[in-house]
DRENLOGU-881415 format. One record per residue (C-alpha): residue in three letters; x, y, z. Coordinates in steps of 0.5 Angstrom, whole numbers, plus 2048, in hexadecimal, padded with zeros to 3 digits. Layout:
<pts>
ALAXYZ ...
</pts>
This chain:
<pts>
UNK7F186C7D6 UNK7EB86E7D2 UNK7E486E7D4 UNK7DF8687D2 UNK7E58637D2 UNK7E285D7D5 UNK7E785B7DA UNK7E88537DD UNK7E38527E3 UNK7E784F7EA UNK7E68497EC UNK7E78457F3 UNK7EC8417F0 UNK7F18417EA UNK7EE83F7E4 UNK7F483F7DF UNK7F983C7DD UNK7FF8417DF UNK80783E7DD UNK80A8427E1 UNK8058437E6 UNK80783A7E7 UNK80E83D7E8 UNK80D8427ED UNK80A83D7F1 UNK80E8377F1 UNK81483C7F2 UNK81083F7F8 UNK80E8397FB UNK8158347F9 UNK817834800 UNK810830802 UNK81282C7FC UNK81982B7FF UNK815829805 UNK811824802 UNK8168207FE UNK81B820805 UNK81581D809 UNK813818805 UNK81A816802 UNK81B81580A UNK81681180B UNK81880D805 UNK81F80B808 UNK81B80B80E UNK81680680C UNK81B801808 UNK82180180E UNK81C7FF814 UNK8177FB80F UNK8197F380F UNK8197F1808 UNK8157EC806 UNK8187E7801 UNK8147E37FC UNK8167DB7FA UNK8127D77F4 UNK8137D07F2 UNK80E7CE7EB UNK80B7C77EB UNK8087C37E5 UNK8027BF7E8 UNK8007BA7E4 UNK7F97B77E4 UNK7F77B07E1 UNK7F27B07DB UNK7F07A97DF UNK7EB7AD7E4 UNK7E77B17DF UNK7E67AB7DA UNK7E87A97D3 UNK7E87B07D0 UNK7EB7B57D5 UNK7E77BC7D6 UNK7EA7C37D8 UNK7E57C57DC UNK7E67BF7E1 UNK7EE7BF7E0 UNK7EE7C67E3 UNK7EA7C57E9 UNK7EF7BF7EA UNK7F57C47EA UNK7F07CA7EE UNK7F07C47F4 UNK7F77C37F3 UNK7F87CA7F5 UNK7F47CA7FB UNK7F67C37FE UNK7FD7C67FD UNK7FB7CE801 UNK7F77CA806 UNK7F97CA80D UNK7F97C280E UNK7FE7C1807 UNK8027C880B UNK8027C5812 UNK8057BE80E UNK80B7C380A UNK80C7C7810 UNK80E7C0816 UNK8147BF813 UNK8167C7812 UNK81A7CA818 UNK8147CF81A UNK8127CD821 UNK8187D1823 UNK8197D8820 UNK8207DB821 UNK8227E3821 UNK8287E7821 UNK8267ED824 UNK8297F4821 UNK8287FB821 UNK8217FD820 UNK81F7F681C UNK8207EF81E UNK8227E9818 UNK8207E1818 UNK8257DD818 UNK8227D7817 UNK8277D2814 UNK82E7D6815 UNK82D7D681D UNK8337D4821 UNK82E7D1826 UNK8287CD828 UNK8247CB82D UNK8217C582F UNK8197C6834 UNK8137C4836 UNK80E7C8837 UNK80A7C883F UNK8057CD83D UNK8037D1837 UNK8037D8839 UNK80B7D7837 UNK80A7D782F UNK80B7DD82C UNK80E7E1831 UNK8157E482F UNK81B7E0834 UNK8227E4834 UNK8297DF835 UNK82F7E2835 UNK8357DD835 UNK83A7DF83B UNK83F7DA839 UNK8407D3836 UNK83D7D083C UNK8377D583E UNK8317D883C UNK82C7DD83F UNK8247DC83D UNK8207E383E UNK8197E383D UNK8127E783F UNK80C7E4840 UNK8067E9842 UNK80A7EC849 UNK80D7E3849 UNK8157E5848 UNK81B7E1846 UNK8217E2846 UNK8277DD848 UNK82C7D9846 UNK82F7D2845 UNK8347CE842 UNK8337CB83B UNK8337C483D UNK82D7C5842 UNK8257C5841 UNK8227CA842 UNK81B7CB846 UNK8167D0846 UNK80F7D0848 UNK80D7D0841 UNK8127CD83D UNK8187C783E UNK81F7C9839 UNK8257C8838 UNK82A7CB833 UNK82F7C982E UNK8357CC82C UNK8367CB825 UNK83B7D1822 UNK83E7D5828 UNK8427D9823 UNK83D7DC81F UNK8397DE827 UNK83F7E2828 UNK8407E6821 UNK8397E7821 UNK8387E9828 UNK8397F2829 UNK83A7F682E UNK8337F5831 UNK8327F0837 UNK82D7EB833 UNK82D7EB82B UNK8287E482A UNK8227E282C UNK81D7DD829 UNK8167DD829 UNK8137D682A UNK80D7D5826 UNK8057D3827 UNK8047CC823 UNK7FD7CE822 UNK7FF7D581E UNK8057D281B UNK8007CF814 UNK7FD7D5814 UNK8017DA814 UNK8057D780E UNK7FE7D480A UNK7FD7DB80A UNK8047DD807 UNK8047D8802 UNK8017D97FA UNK7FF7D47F6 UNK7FD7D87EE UNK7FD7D37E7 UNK8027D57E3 UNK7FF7D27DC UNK7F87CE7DC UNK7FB7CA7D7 UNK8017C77D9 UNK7FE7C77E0 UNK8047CB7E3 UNK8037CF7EA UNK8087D27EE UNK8087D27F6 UNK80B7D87F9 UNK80C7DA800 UNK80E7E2801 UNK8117E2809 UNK8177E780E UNK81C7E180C UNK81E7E0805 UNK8207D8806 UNK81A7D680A UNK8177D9805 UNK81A7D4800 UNK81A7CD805 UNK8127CE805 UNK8117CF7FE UNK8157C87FC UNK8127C4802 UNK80C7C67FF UNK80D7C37F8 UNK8117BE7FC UNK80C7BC800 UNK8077BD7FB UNK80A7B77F7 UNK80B7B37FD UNK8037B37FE UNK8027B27F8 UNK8057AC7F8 UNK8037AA7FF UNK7FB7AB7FE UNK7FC7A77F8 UNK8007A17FD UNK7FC7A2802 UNK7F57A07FE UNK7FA7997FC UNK7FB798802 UNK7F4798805 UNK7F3793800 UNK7F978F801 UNK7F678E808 UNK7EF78C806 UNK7F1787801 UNK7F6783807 UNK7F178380C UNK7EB781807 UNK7F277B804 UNK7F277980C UNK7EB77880C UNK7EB774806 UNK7F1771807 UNK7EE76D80E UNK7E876C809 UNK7EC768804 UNK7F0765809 UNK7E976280D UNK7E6760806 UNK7EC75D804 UNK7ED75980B UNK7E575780B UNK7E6754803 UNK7EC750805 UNK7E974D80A UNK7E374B808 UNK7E7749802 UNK7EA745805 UNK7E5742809 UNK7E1740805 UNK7E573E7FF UNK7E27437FB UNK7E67437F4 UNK7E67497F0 UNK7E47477E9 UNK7DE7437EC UNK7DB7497EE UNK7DC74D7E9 UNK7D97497E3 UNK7D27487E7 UNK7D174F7E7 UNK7CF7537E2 UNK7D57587DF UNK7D075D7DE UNK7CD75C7E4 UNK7D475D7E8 UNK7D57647E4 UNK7CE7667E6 UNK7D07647ED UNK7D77677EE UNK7D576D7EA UNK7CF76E7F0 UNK7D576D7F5 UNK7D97727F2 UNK7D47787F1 UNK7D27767F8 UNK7DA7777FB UNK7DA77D7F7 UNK7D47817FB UNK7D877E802 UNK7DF7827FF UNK7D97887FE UNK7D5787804 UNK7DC787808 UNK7DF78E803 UNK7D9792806 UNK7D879080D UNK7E079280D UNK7DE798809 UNK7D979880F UNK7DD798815 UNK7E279D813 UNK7DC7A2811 UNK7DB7A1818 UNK7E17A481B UNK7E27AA81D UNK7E97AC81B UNK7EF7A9816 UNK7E97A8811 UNK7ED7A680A UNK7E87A8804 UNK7ED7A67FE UNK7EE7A0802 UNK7E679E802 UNK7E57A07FB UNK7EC79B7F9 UNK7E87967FC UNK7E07967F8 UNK7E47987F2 UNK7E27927EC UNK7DC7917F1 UNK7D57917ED UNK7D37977F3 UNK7D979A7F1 UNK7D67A17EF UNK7D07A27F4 UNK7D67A07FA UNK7DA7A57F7 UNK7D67AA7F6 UNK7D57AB7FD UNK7DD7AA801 UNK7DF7B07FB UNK7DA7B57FE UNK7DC7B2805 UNK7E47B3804 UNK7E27BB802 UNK7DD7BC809 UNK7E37B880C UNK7E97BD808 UNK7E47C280A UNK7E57C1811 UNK7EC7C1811 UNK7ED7C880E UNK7E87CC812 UNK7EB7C8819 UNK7F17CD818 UNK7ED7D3816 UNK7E77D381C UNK7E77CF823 UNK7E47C8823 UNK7DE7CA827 UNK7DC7D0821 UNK7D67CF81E UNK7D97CE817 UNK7DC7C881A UNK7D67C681D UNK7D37C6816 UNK7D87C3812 UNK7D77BD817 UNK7CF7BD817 UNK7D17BC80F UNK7D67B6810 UNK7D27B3815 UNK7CB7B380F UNK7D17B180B UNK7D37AB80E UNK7CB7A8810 UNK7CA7A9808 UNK7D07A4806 UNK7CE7A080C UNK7C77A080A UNK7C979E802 UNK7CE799804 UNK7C8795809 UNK7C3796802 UNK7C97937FF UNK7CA78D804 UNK7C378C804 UNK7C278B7FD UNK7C97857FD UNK7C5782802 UNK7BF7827FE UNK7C27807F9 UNK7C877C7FC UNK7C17777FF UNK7BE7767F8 UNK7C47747F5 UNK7C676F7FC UNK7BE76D7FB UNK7C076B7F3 UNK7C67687F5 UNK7C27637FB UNK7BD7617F4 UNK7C275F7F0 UNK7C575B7F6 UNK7C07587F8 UNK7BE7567F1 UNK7C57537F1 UNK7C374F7F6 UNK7BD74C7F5 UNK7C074A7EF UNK7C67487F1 UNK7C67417F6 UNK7CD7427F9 UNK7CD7477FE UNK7D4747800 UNK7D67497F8 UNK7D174F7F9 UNK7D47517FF UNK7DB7507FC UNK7D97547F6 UNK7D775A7FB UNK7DD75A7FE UNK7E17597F8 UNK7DE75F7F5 UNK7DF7647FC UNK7E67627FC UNK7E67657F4 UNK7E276B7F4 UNK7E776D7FB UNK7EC76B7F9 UNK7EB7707F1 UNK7EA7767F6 UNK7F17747FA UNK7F47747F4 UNK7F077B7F1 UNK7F277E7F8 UNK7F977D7F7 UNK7F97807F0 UNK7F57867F2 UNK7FB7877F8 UNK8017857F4 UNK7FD78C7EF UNK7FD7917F4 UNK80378F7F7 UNK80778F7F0 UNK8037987F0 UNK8047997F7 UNK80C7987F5 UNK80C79B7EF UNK8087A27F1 UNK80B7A97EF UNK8097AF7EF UNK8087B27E7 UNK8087BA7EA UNK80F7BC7E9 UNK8137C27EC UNK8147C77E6 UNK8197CC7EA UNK81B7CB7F2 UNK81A7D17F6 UNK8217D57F8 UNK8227DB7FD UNK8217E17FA UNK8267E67FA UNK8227EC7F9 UNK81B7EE7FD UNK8157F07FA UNK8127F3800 UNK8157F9800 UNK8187FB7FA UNK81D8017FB UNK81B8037F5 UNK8148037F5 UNK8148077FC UNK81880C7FA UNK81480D7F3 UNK80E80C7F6 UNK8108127FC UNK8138167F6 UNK80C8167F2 UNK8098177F9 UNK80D81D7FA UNK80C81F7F3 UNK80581F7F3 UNK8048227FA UNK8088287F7 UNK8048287F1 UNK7FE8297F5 UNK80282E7F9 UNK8048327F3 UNK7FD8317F0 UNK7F88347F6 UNK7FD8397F7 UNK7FC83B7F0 UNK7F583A7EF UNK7F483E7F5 UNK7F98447F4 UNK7F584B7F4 UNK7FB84E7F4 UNK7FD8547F0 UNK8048527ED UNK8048567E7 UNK80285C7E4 UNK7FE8577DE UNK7FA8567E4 UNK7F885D7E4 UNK7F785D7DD UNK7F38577DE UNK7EE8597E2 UNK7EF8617E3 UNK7ED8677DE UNK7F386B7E2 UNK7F986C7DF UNK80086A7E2 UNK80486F7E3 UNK80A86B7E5 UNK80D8667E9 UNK8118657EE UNK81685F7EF UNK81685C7F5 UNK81D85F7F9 UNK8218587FB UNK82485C802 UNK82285E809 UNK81F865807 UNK82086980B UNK81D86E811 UNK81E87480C UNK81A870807 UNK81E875802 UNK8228717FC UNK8228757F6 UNK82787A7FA UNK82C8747FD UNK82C8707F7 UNK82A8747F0 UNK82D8707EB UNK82886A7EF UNK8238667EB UNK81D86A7EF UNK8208707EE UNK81F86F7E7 UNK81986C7E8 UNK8178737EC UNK8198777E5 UNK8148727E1 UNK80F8747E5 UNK81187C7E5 UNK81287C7DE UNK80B8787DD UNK80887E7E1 UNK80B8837DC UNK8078807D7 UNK8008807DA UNK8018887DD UNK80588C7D8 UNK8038947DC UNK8098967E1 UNK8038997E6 UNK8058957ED UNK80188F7EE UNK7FF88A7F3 UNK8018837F3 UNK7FB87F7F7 UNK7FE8777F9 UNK7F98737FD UNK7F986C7FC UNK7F38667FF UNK7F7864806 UNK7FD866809 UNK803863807 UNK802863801 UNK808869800 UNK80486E7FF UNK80A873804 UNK81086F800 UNK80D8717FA UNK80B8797FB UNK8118797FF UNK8168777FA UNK81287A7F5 UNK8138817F8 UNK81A87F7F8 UNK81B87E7F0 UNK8168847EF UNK81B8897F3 UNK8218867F0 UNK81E8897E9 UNK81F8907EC UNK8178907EF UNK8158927F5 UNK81288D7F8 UNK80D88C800 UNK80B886802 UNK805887807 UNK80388180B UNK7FB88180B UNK7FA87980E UNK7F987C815 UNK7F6877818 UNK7FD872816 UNK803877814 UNK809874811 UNK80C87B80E UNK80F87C815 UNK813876815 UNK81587680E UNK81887B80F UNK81B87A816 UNK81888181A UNK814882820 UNK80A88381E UNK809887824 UNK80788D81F UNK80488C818 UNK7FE88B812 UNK7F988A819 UNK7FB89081D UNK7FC895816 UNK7F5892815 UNK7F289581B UNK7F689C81B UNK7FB89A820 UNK80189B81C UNK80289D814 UNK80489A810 UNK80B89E80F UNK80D89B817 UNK80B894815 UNK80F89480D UNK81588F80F UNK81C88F80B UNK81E887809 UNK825886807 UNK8248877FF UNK82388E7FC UNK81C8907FA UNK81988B7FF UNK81488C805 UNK810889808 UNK80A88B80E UNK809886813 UNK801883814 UNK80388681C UNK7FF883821 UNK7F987F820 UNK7F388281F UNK7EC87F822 UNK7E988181C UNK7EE881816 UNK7E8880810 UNK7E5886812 UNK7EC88A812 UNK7ED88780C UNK7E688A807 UNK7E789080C UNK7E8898808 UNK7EF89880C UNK7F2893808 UNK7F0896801 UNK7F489C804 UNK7FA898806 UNK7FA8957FF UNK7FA89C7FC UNK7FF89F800 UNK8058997FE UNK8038997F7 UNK8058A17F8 UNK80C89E7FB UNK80D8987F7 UNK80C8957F0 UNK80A88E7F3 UNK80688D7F8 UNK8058857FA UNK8018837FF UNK80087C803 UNK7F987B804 UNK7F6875808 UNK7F486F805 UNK7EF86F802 UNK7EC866802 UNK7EC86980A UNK7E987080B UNK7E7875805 UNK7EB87B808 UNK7EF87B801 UNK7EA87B7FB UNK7E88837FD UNK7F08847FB UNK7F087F7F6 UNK7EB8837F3 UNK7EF8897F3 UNK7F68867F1 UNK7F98877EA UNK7FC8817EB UNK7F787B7EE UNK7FC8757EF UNK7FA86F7F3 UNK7FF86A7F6 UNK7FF8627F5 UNK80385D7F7 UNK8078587F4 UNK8058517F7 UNK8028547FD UNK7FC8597FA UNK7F68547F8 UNK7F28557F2 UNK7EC8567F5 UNK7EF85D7F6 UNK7ED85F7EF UNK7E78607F1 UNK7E98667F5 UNK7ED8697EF UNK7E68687EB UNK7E286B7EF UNK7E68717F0 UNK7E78727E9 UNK7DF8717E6 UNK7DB8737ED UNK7E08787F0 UNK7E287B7E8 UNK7E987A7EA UNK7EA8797E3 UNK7F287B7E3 UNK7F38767E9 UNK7FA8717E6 UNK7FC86C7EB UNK80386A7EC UNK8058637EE UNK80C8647F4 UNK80F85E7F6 UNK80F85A7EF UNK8148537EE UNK8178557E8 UNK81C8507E9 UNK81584C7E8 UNK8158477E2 UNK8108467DC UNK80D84E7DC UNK80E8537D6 UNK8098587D7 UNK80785D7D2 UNK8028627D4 UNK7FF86A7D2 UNK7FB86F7D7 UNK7F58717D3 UNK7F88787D3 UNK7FB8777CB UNK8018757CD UNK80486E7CD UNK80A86B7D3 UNK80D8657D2 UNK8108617D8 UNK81385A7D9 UNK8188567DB UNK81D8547D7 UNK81C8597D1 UNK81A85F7D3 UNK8198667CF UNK81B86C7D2 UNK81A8697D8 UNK81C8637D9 UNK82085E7DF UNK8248597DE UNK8278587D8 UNK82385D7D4 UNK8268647D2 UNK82A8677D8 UNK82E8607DA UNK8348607DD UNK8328687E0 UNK82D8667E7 UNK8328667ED UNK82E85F7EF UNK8328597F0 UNK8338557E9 UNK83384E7EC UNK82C84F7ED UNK82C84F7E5 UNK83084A7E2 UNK82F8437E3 UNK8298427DF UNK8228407E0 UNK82383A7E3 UNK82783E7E9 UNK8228447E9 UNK81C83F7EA UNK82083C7F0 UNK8238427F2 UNK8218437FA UNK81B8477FC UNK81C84D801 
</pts>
């Protein structure tokens, strides 16, 4: 190259964007690709073969909030708490614990196959019938095999306790921790389930306590649509028509307690209203029996009395009687309210609240029984998540306890002020009567008139309770549930987990990905010279040719031009002679110098060779191996290194005894002979000037093969001597920090004539084409594909080269995945 031409600086990593460099590099690492793609599509097929499939079942429900609860104008915002509570009434586990007792779910039934087991639920052909004599039972997998219709074995461990016996089907059988009995319920299908193994069935008897939990957790309640107040109930589990049965017990059960919470308020009431008529009954029976009879007694006539006394004094009279029956009927709400407050379990809020409605403490009694009913749920919900004696359970019981002294404490104040205001209103009814009195002369006709109106105002409430029964007896009988089932749940044909297809997409992204960053690391941390636009990228030096990579075993001789001389690397040998011409034109004899950075980068192939391709154009050609301290000349040649350079360096042998004649005319070749303990100082020494100068008075060429110069500097002396300076690299093996060296040599040791040449080049290598000059006034052009002069492939000469066509034909998707020898 011509001086001043700034050339690119080498960096630790690949800083562009190279098409063909992407190519190389997949192609070259395809196996690991291949690799990649095998692993995770095994792991695929793995994982969906021994995964259990989870199957989903959904059911929609429409609840229905009454406008009643919110007032006369209906609020958003309180309609969608309702639907909210709703929603955790039906995920917690005291609704979940009512939805599961009547599911077949103490018992789990299994089919055991090869690797995986499968519930079968309803489909078993058998059951079986325990009790449980002690807890350590539960959970612990129990084998049976039928023997016949007749017989049955049971098989179980329980820490180092082993069962293993056998009984006949109509027997009870007993263990320490359990009593059962089993029941034949399909023989036919035991057999054509039953395989070659001894046991092939087994069940799993289930924890009480764990199983609200396990399948709470499982159980999704989401709204669908706030306005419509629909929410779907779904339940994912192994077997997809259990799956199913829970979802539609759950919208099942939901209506049922609707129903029986509304009754359930009714019939607390209905309850409180007969004991209240069984007491009024035997007052009005009483006041009945005591006015008759002192009727009769004293032969006291109705219309008499009742036209001595004043008609607004009897008003004000009855009604006094009947405000004061009225705080009795309240007195005996609250202390009934009072006595439930009091107990410890089988608390019924809703009925208590049903009971002080339409009473004038109706608000401030509610208030405190609502917040009652939360702490109480609240309980509930936390005694099947925690251990009763945890301090979240002692807390919430401190609150209830607060809570229940507060509607104690309320129901005594209101008491107190019926009691205060019960004796004002007695007192006033007293003053009236005695001013009857004293104005009155007949006692007996007072009395009577008392009597007549206690028998009245008794004989109004009776009458008032019978209509109040005969109302909520009418509800009760007429609740229904307003929530509907929009869709019931069925048994999923497919699973949603795992989904064969999102698997296998997912393992082929991740082989994708994982081969990508494989190709991208690779490519970002090539420092391979690969090319000869490398060269020109980074080097001043011209390339003198290139050297394609040979596809066979080379041989022991390392000499290919004499065996194949119509090859590829023939050729290649010709460019590189005639590129020569070009630079030296004087037919004075000359000195090739072939040194290179590290060994085996082919520097002897290549002086070998190129030796080859010299003598066949008529030149009389020597080889000297001067790489002392690591000789390679010997043996591509196949002779004897006991005499050589070292020994004629040291006046042991001339240089006439030392000449040896190789197989093709015109070329020789002198050995490096024994290894030498100081081969530089043999190197620079004046003897070696004289070996020069007598081969170039024999021969035309003289071609020597110096050591390489990254590892000893025993080369540059005859680099600077040489009329043809050539400096080896190669192809996917040379690193591009390697250049470095030629710069040097070049700029510091004044080797300005140094040309390198690139041996072992992929030509076969897609997305290259490559143009370059030597900086010595003429201009080369080499790529594949289409070459000028000089060309492989399909470029001028096709169809000459003695290589294997195949290896051209096929295009380019065939030459990408052609194998890598």
């Amino acid at each position: 190259m011509a001086a001043g031409i700034e050339k690119k600086k080498i960096t630790s990593l690949n800083d562009e964007f190279d098409l063909g460099l992407i190519l190389f590099t997949t192609r070259k690492n395809l196996l690991w690709i291949i690799l990649f793609f095998a692993i995770f599509i095994t792991i695929a097929v793995l994982y969906l073969r021994y995964t259990h499939p989870i199957y989903e079942s959904k059911g929609v429900l429409q609840l229905t909030v009454s406008d009643q609860q919110f007032g006369i104008m209906p609020v958003n915002s309180l309609y969608d708490q309702q639907v909210f509570k709703e929603i955790e009434l039906m995920k917690s586990n005291v609704f979940i614990e009512r939805v599961l007792r009547d599911l077949p779910l103490d018992v789990s039934y299994f089919n055991k196959g090869t690797v995986l087991s499968f519930e079968q639920y309803k489909n078993c052909p058998y059951r079986i019938h325990y009790d449980i004599m002690a807890p350590e039972i539960y959970g612990i997998p129990i084998d049976i095999e039928f023997k016949d219709n007749f017989e049955v074995s049971i098989e179980f461990n329980i820490g180092k306790y082993q069962v293993k016996e056998s009984f006949l089907l109509q027997d009870t059988f007993e263990t320490r921790y359990m009593k059962m009995k089993v029941k034949l319920l399909d023989p036919d299908k035991i057999y054509q389930e039953s395989t070659a193994l001894e046991n092939n069935f087994f069940f799993v008897i289930n924890d009480p306590t764990r199983i609200v939990p396990s399948y709470a957790s499982k159980l999704k309640v989401e709204v669908i649509n706030e306005f419509a107040k629909t929410v779907s109930v779904s339940m994912q589990d192994r077997n997809a028509t259990k799956a199913s049965d829970i979802v539609n017990s759950v919208c099942e059960e939901f209506k049922d307690y609707d129903v029986e919470k509304k009754s359930e308020s009714a019939t607390k009431v209905l309850m409180f209203i007969d004991e209240q008529l069984s007491v009024i009954y035997d007052k009005l029976y009483d006041a009945e029996i005591a006015l008759q009879n002192f009727q009769t007694q004293h032969q006291i006539k109705k219309s008499e009395t009742e036209e001595r006394i004043t008609e607004g004094t009897l008003m004000i009279i009855e009604s006094l009687d009947n405000q004061l029956l009225e705080m009795d009927f309240q007195e005996s709400v609250l202390g009934r309210i009072d006595k439930e407050i009091s107990k410890e379990e089988d608390l019924d809020i809703y009925g208590l609240i049903a009971l002080v409605s339409g009473t004038s403490y109706e608000g401030t009694v509610s208030q405190y029984l609502d917040k009652l009913q939360q702490l109480l749920f609240k309980r509930e919900e936390l005694a099947y998540m925690v251990k009763e004696n945890s301090e979240q359970i002692k807390s919430l019981d401190y609150q209830i306890e607060i809570q229940k002294k507060l509607v104690t404490e309320s129901i005594k104040s209101i008491l107190d002020n019926l009691q205060t205001r019960k004796s004002e209103l007695a007192k006033k009814r007293d003053d009236i009567v005695a001013n009857v009195h004293s104005k009155q002369a007949n006692i007996n006709e007072l009395e009577y008139n008392r009597l007549q109106r206690i028998y009245s105002v008794n004989e109004n409430f009776y009458n008032e309770l019978i209509e109040k029964k005969a109302t909520f007896s009418i509800a009760k009988a007429g609740y229904v549930s307003k929530n509907e089932i929009l869709e019931r749940a069925s048994p999923p044909d497919d699973p949603v987990s795992p989904k064969r297809d999102n698997v296998i997409l997912t393992c082929a992204l991740a082989s994708l990905v994982l081969s990508i960053s494989l190709v991208s690391v690779k490519y970002l941390m090539h420092n391979d010279i690969t090319a000869p636009v490398d060269i020109q990228k980074y080097s001043t030096a011209g390339v003198l040719g290139v050297v394609p990579r040979y596809k066979k075993d080379i041989p022991n001789s390392q000499l290919l031009v004499d065996k194949s001389p119509k090859s590829m690397i023939s050729e290649a040998f010709r460019s590189i002679r005639t590129n020569m011409q070009f630079i030296s034109k004087e037919d004075s004899a000359k000195i090739i110098s072939i040194t290179s950075t590290i060994s085996g980068e082919g520097k002897t192939f290549v002086a070998i060779n190129l030796g080859g391709i010299i003598a066949y154009g008529g030149k009389k050609v020597v080889i000297i191996d001067l790489d002392m301290r690591k000789p390679k000349i010997h043996l591509g040649f196949n002779v004897e290194n006991n005499k050589g350079m070292s020994t004629i360096l040291i006046d042991k042998d001339t240089p006439q005894d030392c000449i040896k004649k190789s197989n093709l005319d015109n070329l020789d070749y002198i050995t490096a002979g024994p290894i030498p303990p100081n081969p530089s100082e043999l190197i620079i020494s004046q003897k070696m000037d004289e070996v020069l100068d007598y081969l170039k008075s024999v021969y035309d060429i003289i071609i020597i093969d110096n050591p390489p110069v990254g590892i000893v500097t025993d080369g540059i002396v005859n680099l600077q001597k040489a009329d043809f300076p050539i400096y080896i690299l190669r192809a996917n093996y040379s690193k591009k920090a390697f250049l470095n060296n030629i710069e040097q040599l070049i700029h510091r040791n004044n080797i300005s004539k140094l040309t390198v040449i690139l041996n072992g080049f992929e030509i076969q290598r897609p997305g290259y084409g490559y143009g370059y000059g030597y900086g010595y006034g003429y201009g080369y052009g080499y790529g594949y594909g289409y070459g000028y002069g000089y060309g492989y492939g399909y470029g001028y000469g096709y169809g000459y080269y003695e290589e294997d066509e195949t290896e051209n034909k096929g295009g380019l998707l065939k030459r990408f995945f052609s194998k890598k020898s």
